[in-house]
C-alpha positions as CSV (number, residue, x, y, z in Angstrom):
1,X,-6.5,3.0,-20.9
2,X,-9.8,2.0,-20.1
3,X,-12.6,3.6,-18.0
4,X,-11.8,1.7,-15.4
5,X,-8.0,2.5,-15.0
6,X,-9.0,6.2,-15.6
7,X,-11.6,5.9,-12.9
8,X,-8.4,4.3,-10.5
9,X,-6.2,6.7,-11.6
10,X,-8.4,9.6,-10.5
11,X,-9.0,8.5,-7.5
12,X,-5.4,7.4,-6.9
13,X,-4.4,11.0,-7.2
14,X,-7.3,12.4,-5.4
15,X,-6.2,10.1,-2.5
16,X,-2.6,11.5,-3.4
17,X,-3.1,14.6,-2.8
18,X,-5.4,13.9,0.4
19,X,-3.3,12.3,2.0
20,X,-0.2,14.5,1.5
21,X,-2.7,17.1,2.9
22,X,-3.2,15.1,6.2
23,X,0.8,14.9,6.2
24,X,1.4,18.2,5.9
25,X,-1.7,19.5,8.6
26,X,0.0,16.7,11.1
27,X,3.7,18.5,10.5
28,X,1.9,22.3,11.1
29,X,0.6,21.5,14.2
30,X,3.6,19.8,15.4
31,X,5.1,22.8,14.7
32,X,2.2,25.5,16.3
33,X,2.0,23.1,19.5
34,X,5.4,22.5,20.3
35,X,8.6,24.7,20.9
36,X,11.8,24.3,20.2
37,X,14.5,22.9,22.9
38,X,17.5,24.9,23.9
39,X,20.9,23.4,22.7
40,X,21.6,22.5,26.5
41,X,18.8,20.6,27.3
42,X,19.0,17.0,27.9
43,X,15.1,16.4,27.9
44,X,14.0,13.9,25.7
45,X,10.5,15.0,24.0
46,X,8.2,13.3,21.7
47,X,8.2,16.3,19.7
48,X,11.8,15.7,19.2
49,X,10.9,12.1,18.3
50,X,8.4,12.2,16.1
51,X,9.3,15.8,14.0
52,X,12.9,16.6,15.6
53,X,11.5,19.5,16.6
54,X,14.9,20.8,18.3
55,X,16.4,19.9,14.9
56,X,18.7,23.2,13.7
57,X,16.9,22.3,10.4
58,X,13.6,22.1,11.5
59,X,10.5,21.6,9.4
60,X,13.0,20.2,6.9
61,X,13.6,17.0,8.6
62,X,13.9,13.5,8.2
63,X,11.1,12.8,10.5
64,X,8.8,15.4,8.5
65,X,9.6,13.8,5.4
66,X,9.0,10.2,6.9
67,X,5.3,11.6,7.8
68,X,4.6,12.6,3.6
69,X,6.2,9.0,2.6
70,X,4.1,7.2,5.4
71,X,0.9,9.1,4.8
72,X,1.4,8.6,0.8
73,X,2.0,4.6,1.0
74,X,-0.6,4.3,3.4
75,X,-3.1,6.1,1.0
76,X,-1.9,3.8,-1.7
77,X,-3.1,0.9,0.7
78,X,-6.1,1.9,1.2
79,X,-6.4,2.3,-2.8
80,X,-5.9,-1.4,-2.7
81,X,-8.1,-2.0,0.0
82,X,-11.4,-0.5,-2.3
83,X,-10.4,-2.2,-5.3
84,X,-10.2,-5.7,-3.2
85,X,-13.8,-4.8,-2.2
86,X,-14.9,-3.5,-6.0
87,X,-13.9,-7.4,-6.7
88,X,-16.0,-9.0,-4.0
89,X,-18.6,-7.0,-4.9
90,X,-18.6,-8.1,-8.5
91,X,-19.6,-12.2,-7.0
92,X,-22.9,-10.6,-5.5
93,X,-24.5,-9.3,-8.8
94,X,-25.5,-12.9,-10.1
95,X,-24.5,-12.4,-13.4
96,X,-24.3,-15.9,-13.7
97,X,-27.4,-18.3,-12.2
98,X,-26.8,-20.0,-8.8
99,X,-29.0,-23.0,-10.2
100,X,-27.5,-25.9,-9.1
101,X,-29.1,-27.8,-12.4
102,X,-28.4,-25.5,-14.8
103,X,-26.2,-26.6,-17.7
104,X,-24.7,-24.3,-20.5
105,X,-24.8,-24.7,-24.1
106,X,-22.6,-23.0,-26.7
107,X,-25.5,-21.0,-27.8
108,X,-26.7,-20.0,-24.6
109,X,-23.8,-18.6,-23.6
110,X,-24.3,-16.1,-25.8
111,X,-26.3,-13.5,-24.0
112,X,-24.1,-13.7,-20.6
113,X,-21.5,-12.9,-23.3
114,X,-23.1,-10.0,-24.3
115,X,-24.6,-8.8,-20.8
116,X,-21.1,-8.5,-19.4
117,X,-19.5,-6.8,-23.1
118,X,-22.0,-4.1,-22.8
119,X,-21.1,-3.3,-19.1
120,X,-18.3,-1.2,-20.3
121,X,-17.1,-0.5,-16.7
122,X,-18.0,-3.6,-15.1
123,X,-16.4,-5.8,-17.6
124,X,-12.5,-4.9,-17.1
125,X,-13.2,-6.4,-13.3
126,X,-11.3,-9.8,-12.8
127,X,-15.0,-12.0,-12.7
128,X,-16.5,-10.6,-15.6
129,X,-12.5,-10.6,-17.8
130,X,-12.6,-14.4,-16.7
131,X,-16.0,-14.9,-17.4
132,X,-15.6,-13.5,-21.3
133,X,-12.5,-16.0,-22.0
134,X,-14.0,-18.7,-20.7
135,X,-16.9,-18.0,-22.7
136,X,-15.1,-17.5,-26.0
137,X,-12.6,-20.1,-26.1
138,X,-15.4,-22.6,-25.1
139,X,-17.8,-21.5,-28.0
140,X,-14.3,-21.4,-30.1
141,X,-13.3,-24.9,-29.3
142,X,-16.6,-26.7,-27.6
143,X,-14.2,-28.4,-25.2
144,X,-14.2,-27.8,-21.9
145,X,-10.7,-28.9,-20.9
146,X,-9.3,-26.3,-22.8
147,X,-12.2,-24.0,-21.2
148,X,-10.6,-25.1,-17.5
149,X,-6.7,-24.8,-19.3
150,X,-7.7,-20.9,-20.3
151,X,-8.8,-20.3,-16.8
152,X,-6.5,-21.6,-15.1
153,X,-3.8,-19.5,-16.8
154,X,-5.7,-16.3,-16.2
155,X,-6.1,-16.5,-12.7
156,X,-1.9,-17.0,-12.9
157,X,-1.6,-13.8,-14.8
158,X,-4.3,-12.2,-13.0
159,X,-2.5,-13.3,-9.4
160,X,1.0,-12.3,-11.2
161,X,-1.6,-8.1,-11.8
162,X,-2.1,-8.0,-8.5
163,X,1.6,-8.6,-7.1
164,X,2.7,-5.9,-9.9
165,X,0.2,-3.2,-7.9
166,X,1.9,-3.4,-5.2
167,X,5.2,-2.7,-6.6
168,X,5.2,1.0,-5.3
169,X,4.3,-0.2,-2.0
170,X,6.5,-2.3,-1.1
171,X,9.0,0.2,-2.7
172,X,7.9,3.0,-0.2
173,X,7.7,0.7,3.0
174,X,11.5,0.2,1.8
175,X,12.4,3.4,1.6
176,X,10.9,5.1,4.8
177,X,13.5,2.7,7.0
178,X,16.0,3.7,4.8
179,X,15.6,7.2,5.3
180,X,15.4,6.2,9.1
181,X,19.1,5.0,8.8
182,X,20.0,8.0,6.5
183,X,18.8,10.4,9.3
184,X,20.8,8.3,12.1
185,X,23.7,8.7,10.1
186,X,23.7,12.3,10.1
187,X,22.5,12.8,13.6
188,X,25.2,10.9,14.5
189,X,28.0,13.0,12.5
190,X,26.2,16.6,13.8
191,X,26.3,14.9,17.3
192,X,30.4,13.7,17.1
193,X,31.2,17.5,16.0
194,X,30.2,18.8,19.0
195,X,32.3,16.1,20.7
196,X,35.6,18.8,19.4
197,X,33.9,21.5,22.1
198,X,34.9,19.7,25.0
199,X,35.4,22.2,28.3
200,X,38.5,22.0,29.9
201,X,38.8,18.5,32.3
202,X,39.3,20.8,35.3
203,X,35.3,21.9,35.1
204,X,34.0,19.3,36.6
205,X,30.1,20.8,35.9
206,X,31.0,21.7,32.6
207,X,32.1,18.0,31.5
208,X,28.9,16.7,33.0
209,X,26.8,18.9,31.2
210,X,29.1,18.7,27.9
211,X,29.2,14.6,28.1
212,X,25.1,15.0,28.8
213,X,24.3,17.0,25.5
214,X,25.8,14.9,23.4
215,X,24.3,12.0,24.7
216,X,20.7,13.4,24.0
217,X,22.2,14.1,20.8
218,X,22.9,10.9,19.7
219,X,19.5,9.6,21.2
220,X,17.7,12.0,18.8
221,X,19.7,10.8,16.0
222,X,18.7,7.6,16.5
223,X,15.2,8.2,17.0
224,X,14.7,8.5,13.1
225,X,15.0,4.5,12.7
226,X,12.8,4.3,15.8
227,X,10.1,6.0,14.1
228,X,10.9,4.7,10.9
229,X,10.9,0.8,12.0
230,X,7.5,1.7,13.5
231,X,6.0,3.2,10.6
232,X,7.5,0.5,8.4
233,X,6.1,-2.8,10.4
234,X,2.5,-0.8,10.5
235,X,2.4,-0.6,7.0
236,X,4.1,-4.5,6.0
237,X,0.9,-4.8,8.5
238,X,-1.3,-2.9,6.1
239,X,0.3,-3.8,3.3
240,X,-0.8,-7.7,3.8
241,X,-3.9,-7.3,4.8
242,X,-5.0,-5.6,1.4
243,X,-3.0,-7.8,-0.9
244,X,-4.3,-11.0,0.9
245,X,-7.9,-9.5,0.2
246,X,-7.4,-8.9,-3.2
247,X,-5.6,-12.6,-3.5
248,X,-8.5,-13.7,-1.6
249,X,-11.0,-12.2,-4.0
250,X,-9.4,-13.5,-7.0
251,X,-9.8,-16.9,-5.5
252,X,-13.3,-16.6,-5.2
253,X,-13.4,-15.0,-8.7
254,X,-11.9,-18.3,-9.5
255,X,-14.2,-20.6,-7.6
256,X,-17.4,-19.3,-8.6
257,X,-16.4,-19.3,-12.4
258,X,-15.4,-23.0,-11.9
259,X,-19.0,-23.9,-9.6
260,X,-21.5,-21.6,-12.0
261,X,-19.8,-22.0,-15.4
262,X,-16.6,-24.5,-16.5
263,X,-18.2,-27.0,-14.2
264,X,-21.5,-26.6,-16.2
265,X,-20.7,-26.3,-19.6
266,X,-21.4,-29.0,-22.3
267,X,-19.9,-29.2,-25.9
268,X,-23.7,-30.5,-27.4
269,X,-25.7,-28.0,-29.1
């Protein structure tokens, strides 16, 4: 592993573990501002929505562990979101000259070669990886189609590095509408076996009140897809905003090694 995946991995766990910590503040004072309903009421409360706060399992509820999942992927996001930036930051540092009339030589490619090797962080970023195999297949084979050929490949299996990051992702914006349905499901089955409790048909009240409970129950069982459909289309939101910056900045990773370098490189010594 180098540096640089260490350095990501650290901070991928530090953001972990912050932002399980906003989940779990966000589920304590749900639970310090909010009370519990009574089993009769038919209000419906946003408390109820978002945490099931009436739940007779409450704070282990799907809602609650929506919150952690949600709070986790979105933290993974933003994870993405700085390394995209880390990239586009790498086309600003000149390390190759924006001299529209410079032309490249085997030999002088040389100490670019070794200016980038000796970055030991800054090297393992897409420009400067791209940059190093261009520059050694070209002083290898002193042909600059098979210079073009070498990039062109890496930016596919570069492109094919950033999909694979967001693997986990996509994985947890599946699976917080899944636990939505999971949680409708149940909600559903508590609600039907109160349905067996039904007053006698002479109590007029009594069926009013009986048919009214469990229709608020089966309107807080299907609030855990609500929430989780909303959750889920804010992060697909997320989610595509940082994988089209990192596709972005691999595009201009690509472009300026094709405007500063293959474009300028000649097999005479």
């Amino acid at each position: 592993m180098t540096s640089l995946e260490k350095e990501e991995s650290y901070y991928r766990l530090v953001v972990l573990l912050t932002t399980s910590f906003i989940a779990l503040v966000i589920i304590i004072v749900g639970f310090v501002l909010t009370d519990k309903q009574p089993d009769t009421s038919t209000e419906m409360r946003m408390a109820d929505i978002l945490f099931d706060r009436s739940g007779p399992f409450y704070p282990f509820t799907i809602q609650n562990v929506m919150w952690v999942f949600f709070f986790i992927c979105a933290g993974e996001i933003w994870v993405r979101w700085q390394r995209a930036t880390q990239e586009i930051n790498q086309i600003n540092r000149g390390l190759i000259s924006d001299d529209e009339d410079a032309l490249y030589r085997p030999k002088d490619l040389g100490p670019i070669y070794q200016a980038i090797k000796a970055d030991k962080v800054g090297s393992h970023f897409y420009l400067q990886r791209l940059i190093k195999r261009v520059i050694l297949q070209f002083q290898l084979s002193r042909n600059t189609e098979q210079a073009n050929n070498l990039m062109n490949s890496s930016l596919e299996l570069m492109q094919h590095e950033v999909d694979l990051k967001y693997t986990m992702v996509r994985y947890l914006v599946w699976l917080i509408p899944t636990l939505g349905f999971i949680g409708t499901v149940i909600g559903i089955a508590m609600a039907l076996s109160s349905a067996g409790d039904m007053p006698p048909l002479s109590d007029a009240d009594a069926i009013k009140g009986w048919v009214a409970v469990i229709t608020i129950k089966l309107g807080v069982a299907f609030n855990t897809t609500l929430l989780a459909l909303i959750m889920s289309a804010a992060l697909v939101f997320c989610m595509h905003l940082a994988q089209g910056r990192e596709e972005k900045a691999l595009n201009q990773v690509g472009q300026y090694c094709l405007d500063r370098l293959v474009n300028r490189l000649i097999a005479a010594d």
